[in-house]
VOGU-3710 file (C-alpha; in Angstrom, 3 decimals, decimal comma):
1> xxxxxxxxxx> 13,841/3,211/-14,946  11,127/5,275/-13,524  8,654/7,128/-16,387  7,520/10,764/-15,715  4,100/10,899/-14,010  4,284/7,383/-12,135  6,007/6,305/-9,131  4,315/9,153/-6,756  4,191/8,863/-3,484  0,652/8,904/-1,945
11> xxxxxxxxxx> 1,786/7,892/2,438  0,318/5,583/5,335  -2,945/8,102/5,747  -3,992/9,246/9,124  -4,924/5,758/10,334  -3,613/3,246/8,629  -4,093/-0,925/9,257  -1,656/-3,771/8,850  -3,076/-6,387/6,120  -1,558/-9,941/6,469
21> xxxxxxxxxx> -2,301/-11,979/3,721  -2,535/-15,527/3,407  0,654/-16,289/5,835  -0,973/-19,280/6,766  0,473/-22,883/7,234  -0,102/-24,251/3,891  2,342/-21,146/2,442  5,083/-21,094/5,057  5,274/-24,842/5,518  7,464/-26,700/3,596
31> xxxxxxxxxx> 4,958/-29,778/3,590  2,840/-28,311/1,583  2,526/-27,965/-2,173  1,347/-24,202/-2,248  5,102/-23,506/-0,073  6,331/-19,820/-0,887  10,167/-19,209/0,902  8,633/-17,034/3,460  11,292/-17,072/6,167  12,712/-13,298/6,276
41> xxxxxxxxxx> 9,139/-12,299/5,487  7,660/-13,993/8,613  10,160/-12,159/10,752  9,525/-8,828/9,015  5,795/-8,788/10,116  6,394/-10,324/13,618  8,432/-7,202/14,053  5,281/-5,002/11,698  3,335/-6,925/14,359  4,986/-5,585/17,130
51> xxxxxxxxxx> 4,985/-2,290/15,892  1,468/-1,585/15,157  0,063/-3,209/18,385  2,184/-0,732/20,431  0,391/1,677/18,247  -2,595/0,618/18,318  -3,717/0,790/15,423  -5,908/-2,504/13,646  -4,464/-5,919/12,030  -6,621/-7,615/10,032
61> xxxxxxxxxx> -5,588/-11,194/8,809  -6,746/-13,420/6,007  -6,545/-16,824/4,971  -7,386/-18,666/1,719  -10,128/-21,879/3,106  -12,583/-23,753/0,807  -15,837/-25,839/2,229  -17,896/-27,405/-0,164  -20,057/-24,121/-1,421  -16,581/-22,655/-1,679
71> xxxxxxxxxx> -15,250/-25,133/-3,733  -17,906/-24,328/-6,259  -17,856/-20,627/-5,944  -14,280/-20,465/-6,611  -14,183/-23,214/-9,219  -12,251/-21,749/-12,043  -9,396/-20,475/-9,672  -9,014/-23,995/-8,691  -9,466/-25,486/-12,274  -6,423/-23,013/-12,404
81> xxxxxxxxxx> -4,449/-23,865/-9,459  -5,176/-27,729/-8,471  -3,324/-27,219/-5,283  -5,316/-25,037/-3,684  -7,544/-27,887/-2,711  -4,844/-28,048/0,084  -6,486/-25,349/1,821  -9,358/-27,914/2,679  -11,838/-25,961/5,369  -10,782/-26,863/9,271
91> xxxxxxxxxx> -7,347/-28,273/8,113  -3,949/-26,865/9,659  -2,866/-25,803/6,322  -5,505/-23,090/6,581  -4,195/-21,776/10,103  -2,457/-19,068/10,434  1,373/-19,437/10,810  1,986/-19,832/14,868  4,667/-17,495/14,814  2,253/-14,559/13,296
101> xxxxxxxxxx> -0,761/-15,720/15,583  -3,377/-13,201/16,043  -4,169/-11,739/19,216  -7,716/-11,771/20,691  -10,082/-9,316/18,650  -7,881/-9,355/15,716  -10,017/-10,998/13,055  -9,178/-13,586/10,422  -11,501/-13,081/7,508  -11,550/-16,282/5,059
111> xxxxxxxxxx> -11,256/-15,892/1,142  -11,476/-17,486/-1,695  -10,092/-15,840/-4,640  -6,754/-13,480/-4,729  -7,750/-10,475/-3,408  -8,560/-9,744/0,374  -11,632/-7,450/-0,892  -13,560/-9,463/-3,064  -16,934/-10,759/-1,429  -15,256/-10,294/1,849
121> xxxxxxxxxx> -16,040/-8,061/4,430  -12,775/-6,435/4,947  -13,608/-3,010/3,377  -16,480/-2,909/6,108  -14,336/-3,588/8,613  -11,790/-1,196/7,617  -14,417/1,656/7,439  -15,748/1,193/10,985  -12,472/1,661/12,218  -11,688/4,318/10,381
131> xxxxxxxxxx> -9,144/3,187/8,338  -7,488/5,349/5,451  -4,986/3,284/4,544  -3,624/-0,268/4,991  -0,123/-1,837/4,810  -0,081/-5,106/2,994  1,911/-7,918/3,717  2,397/-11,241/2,948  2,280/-13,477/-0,110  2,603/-13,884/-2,840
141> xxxxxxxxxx> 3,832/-10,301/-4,221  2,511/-11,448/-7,806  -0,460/-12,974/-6,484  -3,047/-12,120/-3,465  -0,662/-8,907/-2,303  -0,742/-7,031/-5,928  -4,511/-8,047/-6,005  -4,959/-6,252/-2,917  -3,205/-3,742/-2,949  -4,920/-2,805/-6,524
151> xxxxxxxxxx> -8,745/-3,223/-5,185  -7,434/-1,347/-1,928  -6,637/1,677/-4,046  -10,025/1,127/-5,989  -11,719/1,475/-2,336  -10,000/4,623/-1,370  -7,094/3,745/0,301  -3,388/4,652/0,643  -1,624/1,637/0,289  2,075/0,996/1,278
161> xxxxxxxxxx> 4,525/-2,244/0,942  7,106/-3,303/2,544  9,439/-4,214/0,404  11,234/-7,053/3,096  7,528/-7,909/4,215  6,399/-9,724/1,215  7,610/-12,898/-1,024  7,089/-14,671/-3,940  7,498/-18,175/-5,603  8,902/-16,494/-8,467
171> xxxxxxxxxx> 12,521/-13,440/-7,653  11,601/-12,035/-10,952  7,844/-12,075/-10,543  8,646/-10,775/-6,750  10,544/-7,791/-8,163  8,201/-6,809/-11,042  5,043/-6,785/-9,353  6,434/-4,802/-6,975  7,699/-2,331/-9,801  4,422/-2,264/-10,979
181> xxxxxxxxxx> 2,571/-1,472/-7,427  5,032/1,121/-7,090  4,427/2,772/-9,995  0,495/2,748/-9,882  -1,143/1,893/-6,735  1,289/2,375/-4,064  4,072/2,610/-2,457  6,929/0,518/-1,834  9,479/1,428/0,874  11,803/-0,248/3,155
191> xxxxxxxxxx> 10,795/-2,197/5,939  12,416/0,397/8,314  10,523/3,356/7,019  7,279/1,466/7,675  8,254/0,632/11,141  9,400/3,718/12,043  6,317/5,267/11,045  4,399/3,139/13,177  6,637/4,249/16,439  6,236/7,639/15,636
201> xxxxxxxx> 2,658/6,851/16,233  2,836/4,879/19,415  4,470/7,966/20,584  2,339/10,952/19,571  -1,142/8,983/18,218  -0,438/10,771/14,698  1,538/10,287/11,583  4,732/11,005/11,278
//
């Protein structure tokens, strides 16, 4: 069911980034306790990947990695979530998957709570690029991705999802959140539509 007045449609903007969030080791490995079923996800943004490096356009990574200080800043997320004292600072499990490695100049910015935007300098980044609007990948859909997709919309943004590009611990939780971004802070289309999007701008340097 879609309600009158939600589900609009508000597009990639004229120079949109790809946001991976939090694909690191200690989410796509099964070793780990924080493990998210990420399989078909990490082969939808190896090909997202592809894509908008032939268009050159920016990636910006981040991953979830707590020092000492950190571990204070962010204690009530961990009093929370125990496990995320897996992502111990300098460990593997905070490494970005190898299959989704960045490339030289593509930056990795470390957080600590859900979203990528809060106390992080990603919105900076973004704006001396001149970025209008970001597609978010990654994990989890109820988790880090709806949290920044929502706070990219609160900095201006256009925000788009692919649908095959995210996961979740949780199908249900996977499928709601999405209904939810959908509805209110962005949109959520098919993997193809994304990528097509992005080779229409390899070719001409402008949106489709």
């Amino acid at each position: 069911m879609k309600l009158q007045g939600f589900h609009g449609r508000a597009g990639f903007g004229r120079r949109p980034a790809l946001i991976v969030v939090d694909m690191s080791v200690g989410f796509t490995s099964d070793e780990s306790p924080l493990h998210c079923d990420l399989e078909p996800v990490v082969e939808a943004i190896e090909r997202l990947l592809a894509a908008t490096r032939a268009a050159r356009l920016p990636v910006v990574y981040t991953t979830v990695a707590y020092d000492d200080a950190g571990k204070e800043t962010a204690a009530v997320f961990i009093d929370k979530v125990p496990a995320l004292l897996t992502l111990e600072a300098g460990s593997r499990w905070v490494e970005i998957d190898p299959r989704l490695a960045p490339e030289p100049g593509e930056p990795v910015i470390t957080k600590l709570h859900a979203s990528a935007f809060f106390r992080t300098p990603l919105a900076s980044l973004l704006a001396a690029q001149q970025v209008d609007g970001v597609i978010v990948t990654g994990a989890s859909t109820s988790g880090c991705v709806r949290a920044t997709a929502v706070d990219a919309l609160q900095h201006g943004y256009r925000v788009v999802v692919p649908r095959d590009a995210v996961g979740d611990r949780n199908p249900a939780a996977h499928e709601a959140n999405l209904y939810d971004i959908d509805a209110k802070y962005g949109d959520v289309v098919p993997l193809d539509d994304v990528l097509s999007h992005l080779e229409q701008f390899a070719l001409t340097g402008t949106p489709s």
